[in-house]
C-alpha positions in Angstrom: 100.3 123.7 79.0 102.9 121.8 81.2 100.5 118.7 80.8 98.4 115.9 78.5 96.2 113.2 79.2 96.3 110.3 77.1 95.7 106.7 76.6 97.4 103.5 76.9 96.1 99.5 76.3 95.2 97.9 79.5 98.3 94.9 79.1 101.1 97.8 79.8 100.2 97.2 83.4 100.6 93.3 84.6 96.9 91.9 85.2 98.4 91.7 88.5 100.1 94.3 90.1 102.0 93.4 93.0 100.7 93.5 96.1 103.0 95.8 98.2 104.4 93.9 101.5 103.2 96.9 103.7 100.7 99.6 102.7 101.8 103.6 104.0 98.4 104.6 105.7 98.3 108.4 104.1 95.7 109.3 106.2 91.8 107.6 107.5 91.0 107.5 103.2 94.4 107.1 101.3 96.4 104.1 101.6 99.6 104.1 99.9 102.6 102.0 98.6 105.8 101.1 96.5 105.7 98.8 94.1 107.6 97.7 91.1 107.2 97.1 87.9 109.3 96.1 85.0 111.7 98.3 84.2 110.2 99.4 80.1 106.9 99.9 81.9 107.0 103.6 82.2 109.3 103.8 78.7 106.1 101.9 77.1 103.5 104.5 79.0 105.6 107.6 77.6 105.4 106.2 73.9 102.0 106.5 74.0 101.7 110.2 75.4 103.1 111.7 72.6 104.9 114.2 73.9 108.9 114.4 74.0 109.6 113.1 77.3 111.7 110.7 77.6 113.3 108.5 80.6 116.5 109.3 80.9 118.8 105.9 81.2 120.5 106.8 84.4 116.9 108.3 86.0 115.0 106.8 89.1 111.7 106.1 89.0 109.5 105.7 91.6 105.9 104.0 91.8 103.2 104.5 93.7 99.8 102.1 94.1 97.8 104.9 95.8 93.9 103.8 96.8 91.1 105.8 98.1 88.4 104.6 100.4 85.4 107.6 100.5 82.4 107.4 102.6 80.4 110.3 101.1 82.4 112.8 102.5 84.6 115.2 100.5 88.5 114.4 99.7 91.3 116.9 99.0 94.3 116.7 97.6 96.0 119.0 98.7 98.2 121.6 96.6 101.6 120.0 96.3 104.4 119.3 93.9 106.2 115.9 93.3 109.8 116.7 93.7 111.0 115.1 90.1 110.7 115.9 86.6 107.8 114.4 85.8 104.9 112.6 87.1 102.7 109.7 85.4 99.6 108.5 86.6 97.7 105.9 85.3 93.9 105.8 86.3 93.2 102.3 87.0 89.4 102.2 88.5 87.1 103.6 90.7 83.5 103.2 92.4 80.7 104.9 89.6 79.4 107.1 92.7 82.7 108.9 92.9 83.4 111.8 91.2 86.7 114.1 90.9 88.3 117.2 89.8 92.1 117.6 89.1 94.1 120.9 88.3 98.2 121.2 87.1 99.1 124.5 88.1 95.9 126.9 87.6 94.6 124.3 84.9 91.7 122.8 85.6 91.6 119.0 83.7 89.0 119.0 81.7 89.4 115.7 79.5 87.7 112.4 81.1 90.7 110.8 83.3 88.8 107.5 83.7 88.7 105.3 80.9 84.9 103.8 79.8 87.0 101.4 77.4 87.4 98.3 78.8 90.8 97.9 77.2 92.7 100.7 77.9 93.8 102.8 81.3 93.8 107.1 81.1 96.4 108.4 82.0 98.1 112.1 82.7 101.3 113.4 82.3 102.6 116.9 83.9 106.4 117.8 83.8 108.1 120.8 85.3 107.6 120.0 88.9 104.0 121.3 88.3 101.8 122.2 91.3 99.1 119.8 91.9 96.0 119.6 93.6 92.0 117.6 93.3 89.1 116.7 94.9 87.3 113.9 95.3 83.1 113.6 96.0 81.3 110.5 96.4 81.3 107.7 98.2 83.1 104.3 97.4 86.7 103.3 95.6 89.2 104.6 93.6 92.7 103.5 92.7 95.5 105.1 90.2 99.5 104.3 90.1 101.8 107.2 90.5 105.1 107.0 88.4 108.3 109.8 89.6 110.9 109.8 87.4 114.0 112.2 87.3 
């Protein structure tokens, strides 16, 4: 598979991530924004996956802060691919009453994405420029970061 999910400890991501200066309103539930974050950030995230992807020095990265707001109505995301060689994201929190599906490619993600532990984030890795899509059911919050590197 062109994809893993794995785990990091909750301190790899500042307590407080910034708060962007204007949020992109991806449609009526997505809001979306740029941040940044220290540089090592994403090099600490990739030592944990355990794969052999590594940042190259002269790469861009780009991050996302990407939250959902559901009112008991059904979300897709639709089929799509990132434009970069790989994609991070780190599954930050969500509402209990919201439930979600993920595929990479024709791969349906079967391992949990959202942490239970207290002290650590999921998170899911897919390289290649990998097709993308989800769903999301419920009704209330959900938030993840989006990392594009080169």
């Amino acid at each position: 598979t062109n994809y893993k999910v794995f785990s990091i400890p909750k301190n790899l991501i500042p307590n407080k991530i910034p708060t962007p200066e204007r949020w992109e309103k991806f449609d009526e539930n997505c809001d979306r924004a740029k941040i940044l974050l220290n540089d090592n950030t994403l090099d600490r995230i990739l030592s944990f996956s355990k794969t052999k992807i590594i940042r190259s020095r002269y790469s861009d990265s780009t991050i996302h802060r990407v939250k959902y707001s559901l009112d008991n109505s059904d979300y897709t995301i639709d089929e799509h691919d990132d434009a970069c060689r790989f994609t991070v994201i780190v599954y930050l929190k969500k509402s209990s009453e919201i439930k979600d599906e993920f595929w990479v490619g024709k791969n349906k993600i079967t391992e949990n994405l959202w942490s239970t532990n207290e002290n650590i984030y999921n998170c899911l890795i897919f390289w290649g420029n990998s097709p993308h899509h989800g769903k999301i059911y419920g009704s209330g919050k959900r938030e993840i970061l989006c990392f594009f590197s080169d």
